[in-house]
C-alpha positions in Angstrom: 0.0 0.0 0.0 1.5 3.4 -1.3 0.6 6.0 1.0 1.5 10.0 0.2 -0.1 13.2 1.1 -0.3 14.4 -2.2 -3.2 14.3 -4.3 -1.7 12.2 -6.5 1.8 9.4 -7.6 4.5 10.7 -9.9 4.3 9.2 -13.1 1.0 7.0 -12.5 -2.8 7.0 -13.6 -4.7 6.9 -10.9 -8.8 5.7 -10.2 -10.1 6.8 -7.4 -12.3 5.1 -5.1 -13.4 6.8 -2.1 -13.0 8.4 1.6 -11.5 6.5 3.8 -10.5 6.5 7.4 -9.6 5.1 10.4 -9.8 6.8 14.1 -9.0 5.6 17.1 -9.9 7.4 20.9 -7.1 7.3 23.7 -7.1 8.0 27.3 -4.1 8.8 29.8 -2.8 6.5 32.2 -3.8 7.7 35.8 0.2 6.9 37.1 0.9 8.8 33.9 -1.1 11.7 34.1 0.5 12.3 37.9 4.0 11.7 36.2 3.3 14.4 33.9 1.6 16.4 35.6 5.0 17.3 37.6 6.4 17.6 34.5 4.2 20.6 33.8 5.7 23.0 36.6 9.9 22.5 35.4 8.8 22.5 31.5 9.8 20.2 28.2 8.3 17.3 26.6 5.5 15.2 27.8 7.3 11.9 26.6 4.3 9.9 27.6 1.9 12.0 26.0 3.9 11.8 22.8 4.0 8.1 22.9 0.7 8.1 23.1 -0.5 10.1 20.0 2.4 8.1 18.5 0.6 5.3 19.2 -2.8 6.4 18.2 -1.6 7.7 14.8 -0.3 4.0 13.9 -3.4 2.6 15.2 -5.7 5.0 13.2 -3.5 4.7 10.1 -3.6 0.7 10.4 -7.6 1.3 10.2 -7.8 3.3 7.5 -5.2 0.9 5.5 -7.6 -1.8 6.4 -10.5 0.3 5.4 -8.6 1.3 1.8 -7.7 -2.6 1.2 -11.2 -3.7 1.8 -12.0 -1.0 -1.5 -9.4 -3.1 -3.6 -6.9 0.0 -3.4 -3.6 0.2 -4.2 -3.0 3.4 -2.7 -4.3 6.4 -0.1 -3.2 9.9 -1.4 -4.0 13.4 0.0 -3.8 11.6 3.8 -4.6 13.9 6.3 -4.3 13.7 10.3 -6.6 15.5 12.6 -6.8 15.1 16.8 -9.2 16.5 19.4 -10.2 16.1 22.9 -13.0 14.8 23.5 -13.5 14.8 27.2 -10.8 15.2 30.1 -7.9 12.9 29.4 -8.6 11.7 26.1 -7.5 12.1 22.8 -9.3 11.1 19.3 -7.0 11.1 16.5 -8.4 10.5 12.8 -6.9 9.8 9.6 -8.5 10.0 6.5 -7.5 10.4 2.5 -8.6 9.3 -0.7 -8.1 5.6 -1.8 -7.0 5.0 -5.1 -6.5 2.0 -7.7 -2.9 2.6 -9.5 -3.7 2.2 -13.1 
């Protein structure tokens, strides 16, 4: 599976199928959150946090990968990434693009 975020492949003909997209919702660890929380009053990176949307970027790529396959693609172009809270402590991140069939 070819995956760009461009709206299209250099040098190939391309038939495009649909939207697709995968999202996924993740919530901090409580021992975590403390952990970070600390981290909050001396400054820098939240590692944990990082890992996390790390994680949930994979996780909502995987599903949209799975979603594009199921279409008979060959390819996702013009992917996209987007993340929001949705209540305290947890993240949804989505991804979404356009799958295509390499002609």
């Amino acid at each position: 599976m070819i995956l760009v975020n461009t709206d299209y492949i250099a040098g190939k003909e391309l038939e495009m199928l649909g939207l697709v997209k995968g999202s996924t919702i993740q919530c901090k660890n409580v021992g975590r959150d403390i952990t970070q929380g600390f981290k909050t009053l001396v400054g820098g990176e939240l590692k944990a946090y990082t890992e996390m949307m790390n994680e949930a970027r994979a996780l909502a790529t995987k599903r949209m990968v799975a979603e594009a396959e199921d279409l008979g693609a060959d390819a996702i172009v013009n992917i996209r990434y987007a993340s929001s809270a949705v209540m305290q402590g947890a993240a949804e991140v989505i991804a979404y693009g356009t799958a295509v069939k390499v002609k």
